[in-house]
C-alpha positions as CSV (number, residue, x, y, z in Angstrom):
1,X,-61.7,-34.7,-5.9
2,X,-62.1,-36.2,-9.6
3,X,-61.9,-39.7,-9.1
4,X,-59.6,-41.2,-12.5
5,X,-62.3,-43.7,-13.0
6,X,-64.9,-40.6,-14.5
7,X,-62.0,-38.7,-16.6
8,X,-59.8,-40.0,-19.0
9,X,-56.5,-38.7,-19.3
10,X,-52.9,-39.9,-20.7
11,X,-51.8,-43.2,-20.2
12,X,-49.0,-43.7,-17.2
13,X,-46.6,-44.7,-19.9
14,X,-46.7,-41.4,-22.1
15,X,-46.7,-39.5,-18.7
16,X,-43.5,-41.2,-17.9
17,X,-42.5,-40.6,-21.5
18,X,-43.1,-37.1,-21.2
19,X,-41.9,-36.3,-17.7
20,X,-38.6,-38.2,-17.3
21,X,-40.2,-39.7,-14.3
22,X,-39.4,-44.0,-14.1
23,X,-42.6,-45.6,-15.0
24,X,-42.6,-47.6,-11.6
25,X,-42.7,-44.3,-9.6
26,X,-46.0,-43.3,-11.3
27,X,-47.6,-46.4,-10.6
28,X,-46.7,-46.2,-7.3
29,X,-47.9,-42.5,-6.8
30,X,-51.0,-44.1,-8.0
31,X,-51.7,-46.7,-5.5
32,X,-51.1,-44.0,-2.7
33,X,-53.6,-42.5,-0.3
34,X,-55.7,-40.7,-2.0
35,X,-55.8,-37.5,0.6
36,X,-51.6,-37.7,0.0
37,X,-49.7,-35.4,-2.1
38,X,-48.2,-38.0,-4.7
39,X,-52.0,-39.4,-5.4
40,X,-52.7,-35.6,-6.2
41,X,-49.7,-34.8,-8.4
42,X,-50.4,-38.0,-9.9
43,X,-54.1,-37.2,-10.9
44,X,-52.7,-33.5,-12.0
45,X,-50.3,-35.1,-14.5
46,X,-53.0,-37.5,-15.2
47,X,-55.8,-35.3,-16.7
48,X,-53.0,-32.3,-17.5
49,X,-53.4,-31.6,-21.6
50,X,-50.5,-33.2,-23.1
51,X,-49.1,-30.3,-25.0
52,X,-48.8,-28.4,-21.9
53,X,-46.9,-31.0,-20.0
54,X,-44.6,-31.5,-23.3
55,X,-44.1,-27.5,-23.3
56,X,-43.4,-27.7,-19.6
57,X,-41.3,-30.7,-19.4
58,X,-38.8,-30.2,-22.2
């Protein structure tokens, strides 16, 4: 699994920005077990190419 500490990807803000999703709910996907399903959504949105998540989210 890509640990976020070896990739850079957007910030939590502009993920909430671009998803709709409160920014309290990302940080809290973050802090999950990292075998769970919101630690892994997280990590996709996370290192996902911005103008791909704009193009799907809007």
């Amino acid at each position: 699994m890509v640990e976020i500490r070896t990739k850079k990807g957007l910030s939590d803000k502009r993920i909430s920005e671009i998803t709709g999703l409160p920014y309290n709910t990302i940080m809290q996907w973050k802090r999950t077990d990292k075998n769970g399903y919101r630690y892994k959504l997280y990590l996709y949105l996370k290192l996902s190419d911005e103008s791909k998540l704009i193009e799907g989210f809007n």
